[in-house]
C-alpha positions in Angstrom: 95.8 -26.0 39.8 97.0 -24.7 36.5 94.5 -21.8 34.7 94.9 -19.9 32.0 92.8 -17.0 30.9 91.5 -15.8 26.8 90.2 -12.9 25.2 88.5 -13.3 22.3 86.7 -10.6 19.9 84.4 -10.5 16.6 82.7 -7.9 15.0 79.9 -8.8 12.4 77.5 -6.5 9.6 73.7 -6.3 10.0 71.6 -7.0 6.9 68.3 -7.7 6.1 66.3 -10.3 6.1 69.3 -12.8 7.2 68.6 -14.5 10.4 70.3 -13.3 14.0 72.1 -16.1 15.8 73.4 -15.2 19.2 74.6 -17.2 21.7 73.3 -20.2 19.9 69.7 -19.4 19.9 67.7 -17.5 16.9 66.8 -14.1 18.0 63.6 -12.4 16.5 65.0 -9.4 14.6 64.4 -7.9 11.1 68.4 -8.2 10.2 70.8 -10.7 10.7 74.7 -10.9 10.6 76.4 -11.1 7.0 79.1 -14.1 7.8 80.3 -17.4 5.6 78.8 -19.5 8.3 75.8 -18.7 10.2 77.3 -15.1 12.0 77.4 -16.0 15.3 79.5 -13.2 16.4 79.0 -14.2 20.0 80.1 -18.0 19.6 83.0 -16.6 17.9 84.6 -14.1 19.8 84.1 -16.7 22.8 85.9 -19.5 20.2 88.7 -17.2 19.8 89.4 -16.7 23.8 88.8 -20.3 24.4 91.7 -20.5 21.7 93.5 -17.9 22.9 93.6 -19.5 26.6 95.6 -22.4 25.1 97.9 -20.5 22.6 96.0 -22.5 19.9 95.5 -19.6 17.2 92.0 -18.1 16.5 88.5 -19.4 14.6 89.9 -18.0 11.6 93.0 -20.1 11.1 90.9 -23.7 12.3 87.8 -23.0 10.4 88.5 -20.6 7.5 85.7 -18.6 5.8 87.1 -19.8 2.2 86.1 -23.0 3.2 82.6 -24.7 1.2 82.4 -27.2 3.4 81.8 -24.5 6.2 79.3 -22.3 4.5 76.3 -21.8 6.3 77.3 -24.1 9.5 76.2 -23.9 12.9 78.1 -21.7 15.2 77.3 -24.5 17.8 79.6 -26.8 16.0 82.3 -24.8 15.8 82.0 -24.4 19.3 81.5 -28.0 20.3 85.0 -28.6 18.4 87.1 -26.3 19.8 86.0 -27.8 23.0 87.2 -30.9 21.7 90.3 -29.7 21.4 90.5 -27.7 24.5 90.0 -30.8 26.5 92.1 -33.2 24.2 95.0 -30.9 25.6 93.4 -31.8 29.0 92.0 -28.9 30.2 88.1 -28.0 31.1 86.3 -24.7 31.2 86.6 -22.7 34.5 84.0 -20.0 33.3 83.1 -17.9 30.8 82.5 -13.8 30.3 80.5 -12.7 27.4 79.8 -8.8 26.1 77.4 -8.1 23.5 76.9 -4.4 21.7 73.9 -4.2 19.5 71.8 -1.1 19.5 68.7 -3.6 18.6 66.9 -5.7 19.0 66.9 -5.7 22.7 68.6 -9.1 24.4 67.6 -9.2 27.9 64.7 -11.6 27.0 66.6 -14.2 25.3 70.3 -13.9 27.5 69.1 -16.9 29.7 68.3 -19.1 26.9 71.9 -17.8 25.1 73.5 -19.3 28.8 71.1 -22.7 28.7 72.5 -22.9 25.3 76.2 -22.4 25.7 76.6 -24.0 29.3 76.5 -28.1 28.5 78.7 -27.2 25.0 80.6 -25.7 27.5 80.5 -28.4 29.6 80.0 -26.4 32.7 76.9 -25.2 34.5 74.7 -22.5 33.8 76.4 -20.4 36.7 79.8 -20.3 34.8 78.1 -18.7 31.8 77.8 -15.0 32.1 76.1 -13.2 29.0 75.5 -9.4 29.2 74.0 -6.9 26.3 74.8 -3.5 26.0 74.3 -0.7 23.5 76.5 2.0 22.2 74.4 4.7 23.2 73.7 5.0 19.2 77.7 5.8 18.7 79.7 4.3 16.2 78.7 1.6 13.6 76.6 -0.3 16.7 74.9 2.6 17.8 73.8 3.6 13.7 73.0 -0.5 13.5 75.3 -1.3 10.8 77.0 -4.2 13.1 77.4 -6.0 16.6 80.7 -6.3 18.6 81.2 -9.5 21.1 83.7 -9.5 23.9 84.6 -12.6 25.2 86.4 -13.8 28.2 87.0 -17.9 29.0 89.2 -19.3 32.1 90.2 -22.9 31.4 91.8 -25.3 33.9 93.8 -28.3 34.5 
């Protein structure tokens, strides 16, 4: 078997009154992410590792933020077309490692939904989909809620 493993990592600004997308699910907050599509900092750090696994460049360079026809889109379909090309170069997700830091709101309520969510985009089961929040303690611009940082992890195989 042939595996290869990606890192992938995004940092977005908090605002108010924008909506919070994590994960691919709305999350009940009072601020959401400033962003040219919809600021799913989660979907896109694990874009970027997915990328990464296959030497295939990063979110930035396939769907770039100048772009009008990408204002506002759906994190989800980003997603969904990376995985399109991930398995047009005939490989399928092995599993998949995601970190969250946001001081608040708190995610532990909604991380199961985020893995029901990601898993069939994924195309794997809801065991190869690990989410996980964490604050900063209230350090740095996470901990003064000025931003969330995503760590992401994906092993593809062939």
């Amino acid at each position: 078997m042939d595996i290869r493993i990606g890192n992938g990592f995004d940092v977005h600004a908090l605002s108010a009154s924008l909506p919070m997308w994590l994960g691919g699910i709305q999350i009940p907050s009072e601020t959401g992410f400033v962003a040219h599509s919809d600021g799913d900092v989660a979907i896109h750090a694990l874009c970027d590792a997915l990328l990464g696994a296959l030497a295939l460049g990063d979110i930035g360079h396939l769907f770039p933020d100048s772009s009008d026809e990408l204002k506002g889109v759906d994190s989800k379909i980003l997603l969904a077309k990376v995985m399109e090309l991930v398995r047009e170069k005939g490989w399928k997700v092995g599993n998949v490692d995601i970190t969250i830091a946001l001081q608040s709101p708190k995610l532990a309520p909604h991380i199961e939904s985020m893995r029901r969510c990601l898993a069939p985009i994924l195309g794997v089961g809801i065991d190869s989909v690990s989410v996980k929040a964490t604050t900063t303690e209230r350090l740095g611009f996470v901990g003064r809620g000025e931003g969330c940082a995503v760590w992401a992890t994906a092993l593809v195989e062939r």
